[in-house]
C-alpha positions as CSV (number, residue, x, y, z in Angstrom):
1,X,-4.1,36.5,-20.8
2,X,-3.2,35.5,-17.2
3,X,-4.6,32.6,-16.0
4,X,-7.3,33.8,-12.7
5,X,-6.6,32.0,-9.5
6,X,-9.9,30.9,-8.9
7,X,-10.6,29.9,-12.4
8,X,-11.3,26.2,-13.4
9,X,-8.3,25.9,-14.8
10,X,-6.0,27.4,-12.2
11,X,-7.6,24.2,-9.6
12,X,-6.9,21.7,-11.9
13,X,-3.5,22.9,-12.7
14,X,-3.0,22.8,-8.9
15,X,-4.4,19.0,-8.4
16,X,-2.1,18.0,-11.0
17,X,1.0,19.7,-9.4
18,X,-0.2,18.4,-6.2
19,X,-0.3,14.9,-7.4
20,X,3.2,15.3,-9.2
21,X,4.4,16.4,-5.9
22,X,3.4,13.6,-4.0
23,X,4.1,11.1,-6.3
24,X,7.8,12.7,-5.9
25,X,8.2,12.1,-2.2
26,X,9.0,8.7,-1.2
27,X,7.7,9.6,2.2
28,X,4.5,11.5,1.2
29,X,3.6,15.5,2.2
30,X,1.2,16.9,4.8
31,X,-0.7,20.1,3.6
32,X,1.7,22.5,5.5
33,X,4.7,21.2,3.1
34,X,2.4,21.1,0.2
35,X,1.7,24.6,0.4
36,X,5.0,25.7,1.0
37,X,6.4,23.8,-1.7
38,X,3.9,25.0,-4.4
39,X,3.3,28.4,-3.0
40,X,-0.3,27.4,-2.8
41,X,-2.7,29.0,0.2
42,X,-3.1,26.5,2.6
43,X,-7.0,26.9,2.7
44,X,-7.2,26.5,-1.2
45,X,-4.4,22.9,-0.9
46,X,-7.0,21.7,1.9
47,X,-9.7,21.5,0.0
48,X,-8.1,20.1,-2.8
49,X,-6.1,17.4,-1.1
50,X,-9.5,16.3,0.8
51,X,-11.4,16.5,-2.9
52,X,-8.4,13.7,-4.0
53,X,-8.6,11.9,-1.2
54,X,-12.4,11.5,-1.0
55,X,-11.6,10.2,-5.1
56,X,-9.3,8.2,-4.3
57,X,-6.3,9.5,-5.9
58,X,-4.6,10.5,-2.7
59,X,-4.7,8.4,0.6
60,X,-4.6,10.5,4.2
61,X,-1.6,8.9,6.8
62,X,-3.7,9.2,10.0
63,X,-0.9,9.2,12.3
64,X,2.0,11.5,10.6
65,X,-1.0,13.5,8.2
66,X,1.1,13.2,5.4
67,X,-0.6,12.5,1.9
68,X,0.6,9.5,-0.4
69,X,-0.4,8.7,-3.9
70,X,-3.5,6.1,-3.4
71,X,-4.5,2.7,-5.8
72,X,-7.1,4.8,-7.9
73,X,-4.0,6.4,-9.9
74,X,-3.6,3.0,-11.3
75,X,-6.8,3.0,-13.4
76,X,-5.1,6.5,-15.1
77,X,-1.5,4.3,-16.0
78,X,-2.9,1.4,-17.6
79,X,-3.1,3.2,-21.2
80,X,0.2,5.6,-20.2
81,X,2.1,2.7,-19.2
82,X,0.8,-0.5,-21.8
83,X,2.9,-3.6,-21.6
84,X,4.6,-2.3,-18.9
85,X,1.5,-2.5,-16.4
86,X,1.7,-5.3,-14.1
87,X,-2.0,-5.6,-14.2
88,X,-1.9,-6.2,-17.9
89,X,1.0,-8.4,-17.9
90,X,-0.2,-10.5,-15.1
91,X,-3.5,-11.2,-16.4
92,X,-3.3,-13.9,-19.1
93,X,-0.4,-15.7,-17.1
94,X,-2.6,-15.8,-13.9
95,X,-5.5,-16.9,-16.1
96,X,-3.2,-19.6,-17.1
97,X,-1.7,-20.4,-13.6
98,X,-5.4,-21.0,-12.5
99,X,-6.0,-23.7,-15.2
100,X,-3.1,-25.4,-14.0
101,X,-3.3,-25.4,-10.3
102,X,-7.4,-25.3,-10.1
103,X,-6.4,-22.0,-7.5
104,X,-7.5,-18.6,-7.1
105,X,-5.0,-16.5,-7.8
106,X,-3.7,-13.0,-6.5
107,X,-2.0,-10.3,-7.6
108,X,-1.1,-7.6,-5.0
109,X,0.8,-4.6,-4.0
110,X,2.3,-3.0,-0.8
111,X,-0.2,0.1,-0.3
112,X,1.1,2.3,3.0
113,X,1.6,-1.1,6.2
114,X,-1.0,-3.4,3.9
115,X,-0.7,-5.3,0.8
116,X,-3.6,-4.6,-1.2
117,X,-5.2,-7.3,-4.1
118,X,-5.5,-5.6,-7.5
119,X,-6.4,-8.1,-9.6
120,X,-7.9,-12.1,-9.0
121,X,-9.0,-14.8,-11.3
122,X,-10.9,-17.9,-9.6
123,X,-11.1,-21.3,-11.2
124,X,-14.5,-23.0,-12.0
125,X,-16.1,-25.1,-9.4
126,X,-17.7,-24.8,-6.0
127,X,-14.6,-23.7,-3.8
128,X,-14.3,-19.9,-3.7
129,X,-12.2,-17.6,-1.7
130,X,-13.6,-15.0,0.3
131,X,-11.5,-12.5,-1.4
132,X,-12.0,-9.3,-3.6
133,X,-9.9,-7.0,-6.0
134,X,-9.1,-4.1,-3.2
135,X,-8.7,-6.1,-0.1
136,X,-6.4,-4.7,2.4
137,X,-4.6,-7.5,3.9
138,X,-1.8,-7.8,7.3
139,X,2.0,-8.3,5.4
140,X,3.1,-10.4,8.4
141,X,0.1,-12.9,8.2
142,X,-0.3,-13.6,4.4
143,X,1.9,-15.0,1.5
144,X,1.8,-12.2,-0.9
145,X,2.3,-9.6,2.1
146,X,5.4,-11.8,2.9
147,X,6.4,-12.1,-0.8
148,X,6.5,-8.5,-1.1
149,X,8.4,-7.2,2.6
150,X,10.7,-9.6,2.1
151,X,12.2,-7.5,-0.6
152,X,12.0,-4.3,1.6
153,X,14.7,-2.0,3.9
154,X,14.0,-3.5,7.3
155,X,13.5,-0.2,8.7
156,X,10.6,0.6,6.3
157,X,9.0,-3.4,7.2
158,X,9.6,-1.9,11.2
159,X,7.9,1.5,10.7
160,X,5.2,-0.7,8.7
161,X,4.6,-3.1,12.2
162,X,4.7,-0.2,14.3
163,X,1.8,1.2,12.0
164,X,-0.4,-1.7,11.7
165,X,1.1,-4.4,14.1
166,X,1.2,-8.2,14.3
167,X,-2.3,-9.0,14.8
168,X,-3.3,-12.7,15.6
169,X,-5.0,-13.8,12.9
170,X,-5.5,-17.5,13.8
171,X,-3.2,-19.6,16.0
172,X,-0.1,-20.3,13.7
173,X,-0.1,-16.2,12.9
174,X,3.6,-15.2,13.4
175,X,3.4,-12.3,16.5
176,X,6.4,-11.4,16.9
177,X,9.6,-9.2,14.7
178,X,12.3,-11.6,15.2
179,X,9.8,-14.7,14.4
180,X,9.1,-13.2,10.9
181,X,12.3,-11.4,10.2
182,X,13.6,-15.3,10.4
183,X,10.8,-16.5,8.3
184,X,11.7,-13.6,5.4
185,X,15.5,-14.6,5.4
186,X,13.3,-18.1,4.6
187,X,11.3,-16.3,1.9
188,X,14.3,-14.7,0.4
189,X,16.4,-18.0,-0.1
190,X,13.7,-20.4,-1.6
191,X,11.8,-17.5,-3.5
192,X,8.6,-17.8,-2.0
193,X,6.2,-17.4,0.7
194,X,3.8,-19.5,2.9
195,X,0.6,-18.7,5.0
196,X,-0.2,-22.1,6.1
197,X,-3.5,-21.4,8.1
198,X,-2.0,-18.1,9.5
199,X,-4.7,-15.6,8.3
200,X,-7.4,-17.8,7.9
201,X,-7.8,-21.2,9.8
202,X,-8.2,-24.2,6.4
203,X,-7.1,-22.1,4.0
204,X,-3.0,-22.4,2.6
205,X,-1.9,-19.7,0.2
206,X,1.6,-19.3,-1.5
207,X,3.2,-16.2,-2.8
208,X,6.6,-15.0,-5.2
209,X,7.7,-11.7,-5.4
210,X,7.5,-9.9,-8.8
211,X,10.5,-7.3,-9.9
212,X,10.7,-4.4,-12.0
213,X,13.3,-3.5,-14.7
214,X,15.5,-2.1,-11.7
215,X,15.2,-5.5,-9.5
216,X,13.1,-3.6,-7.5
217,X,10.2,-5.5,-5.8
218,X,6.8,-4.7,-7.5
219,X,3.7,-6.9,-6.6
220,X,3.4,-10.2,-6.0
221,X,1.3,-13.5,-7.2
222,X,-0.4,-15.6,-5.0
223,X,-2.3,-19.0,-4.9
224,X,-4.8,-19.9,-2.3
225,X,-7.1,-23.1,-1.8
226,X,-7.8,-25.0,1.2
227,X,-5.5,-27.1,3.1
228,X,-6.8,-29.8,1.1
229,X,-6.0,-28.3,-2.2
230,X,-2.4,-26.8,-1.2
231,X,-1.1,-30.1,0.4
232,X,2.1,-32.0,1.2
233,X,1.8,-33.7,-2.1
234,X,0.4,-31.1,-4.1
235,X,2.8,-28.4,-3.0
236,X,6.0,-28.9,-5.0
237,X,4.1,-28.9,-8.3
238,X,2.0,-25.6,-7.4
239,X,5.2,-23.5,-6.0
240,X,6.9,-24.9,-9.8
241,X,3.9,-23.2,-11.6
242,X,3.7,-20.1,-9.4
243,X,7.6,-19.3,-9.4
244,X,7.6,-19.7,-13.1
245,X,4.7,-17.3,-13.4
246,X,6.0,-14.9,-11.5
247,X,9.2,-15.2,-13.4
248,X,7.7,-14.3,-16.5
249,X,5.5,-11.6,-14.9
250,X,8.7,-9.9,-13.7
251,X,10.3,-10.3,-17.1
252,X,7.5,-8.8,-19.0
253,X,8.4,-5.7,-16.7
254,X,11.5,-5.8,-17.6
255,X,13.1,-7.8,-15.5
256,X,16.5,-9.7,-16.4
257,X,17.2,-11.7,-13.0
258,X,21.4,-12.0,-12.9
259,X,22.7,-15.3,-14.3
260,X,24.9,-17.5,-12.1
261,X,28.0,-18.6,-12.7
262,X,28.3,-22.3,-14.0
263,X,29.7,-24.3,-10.7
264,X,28.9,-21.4,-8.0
């Protein structure tokens, strides 16, 4: 028996399809293509797309109108995907990295022009970072935004700056492309990143990138404290324990980094 249009069913059947098609375009789909592409009315793709954005499951592109898959889709992969969730991978070893360095520590991943914190353990005492699972956070002022655009096309970390610009954050906030384009060849060569006061005046945070089974960047881990905390002396044992966490992290995902050749 045919399945009726306006039956429960026949929305459903249409979200999902809608998701599927979105999560298929690298460069996300207003509701004009949506339509088009799954011979859907466009009144009837409306007022689902605005339904999965209001969940959460799509996000809205103010500027271009074009739909992308948002974070909420995450809570659906964590049984689909098992070890191979970051999320699940990264907890126990950022537990871990906490004991050792007496940090709060970050996981995060580029959302749209913003790296976005989706998991964060804090160690025991008195010191705590003004910080929450879900914060949006500027790429050019932050170690995990670093971290991660660092890995990037250029063109895609351009359109991101033109999106969201360079705001100054504090004083020692890099403002300007060719000032952090410089600091990311930096990032790349000694695998990590520094905000040294640049988002938030007395607070020093590190990041490393995290890579998937394809060497593609993923997420990345980050350690913040107070200047205090993340100082000249301290620094070269924390950036030891957070490289070598977010080695593993990448590994569990299936990451096998290229071995060098002995005397190169």
């Amino acid at each position: 028996m045919p399945v009726s249009s306006d039956s429960p069913s026949a929305a459903v059947e249409r979200a999902l399809a809608m998701l599927e098609a979105v999560a298929q375009a690298a460069d996300g789909l207003s509701n004009a293509e949506i339509s088009r592409k799954l011979n859907i009315p466009k009144s009837s793709a409306s007022y689902i797309l605005r339904t999965l954005e209001t969940q959460g499951y799509l996000t809205r592109d103010a500027e271009s109108g074009k739909y992308r898959v948002g974070l909420k889709i995450l809570s659906l992969s964590r049984g689909a995907l098992g070890g191979r969730d970051v999320r699940g991978i990264a907890l126990p070893i950022m537990r871990h990295l906490t004991q050792q360095t007496g940090l709060t520590c970050h996981l995060a991943v580029l959302d749209g022009p913003e790296a976005v914190y989706i998991e964060k353990v804090e160690p025991e005492g008195f010191i705590r970072m003004d910080t929450w699972v879900g914060r949006r956070m500027s790429v050019h002022a932050t170690s995990v935004g670093k971290a991660i655009v660092a890995h990037i096309p250029q063109e895609q970390l351009e359109q991101i700056l033109r999106k969201r610009g360079m705001e100054k954050r504090t004083p020692k906030t890099l403002t300007t492309v060719p000032r952090l384009l410089k600091e990311l060849e930096k990032v790349r060569a000694q695998g990590y990143a520094v905000d040294d006061e640049e988002n938030n005046l007395g607070a020093r945070c590190v990041g490393a990138p995290i890579f998937d089974e394809r060497g593609a960047i993923e997420a990345s881990l980050g350690l913040s404290g107070t200047t205090q905390q993340v100082s000249p002396q301290t620094m070269p044992r924390i950036l030891e324990a957070l490289k070598d966490a977010a080695r593993h992290i990448s590994m569990g995902m299936g990451h096998r980094p290229p071995h060098r050749r002995v005397g190169t």
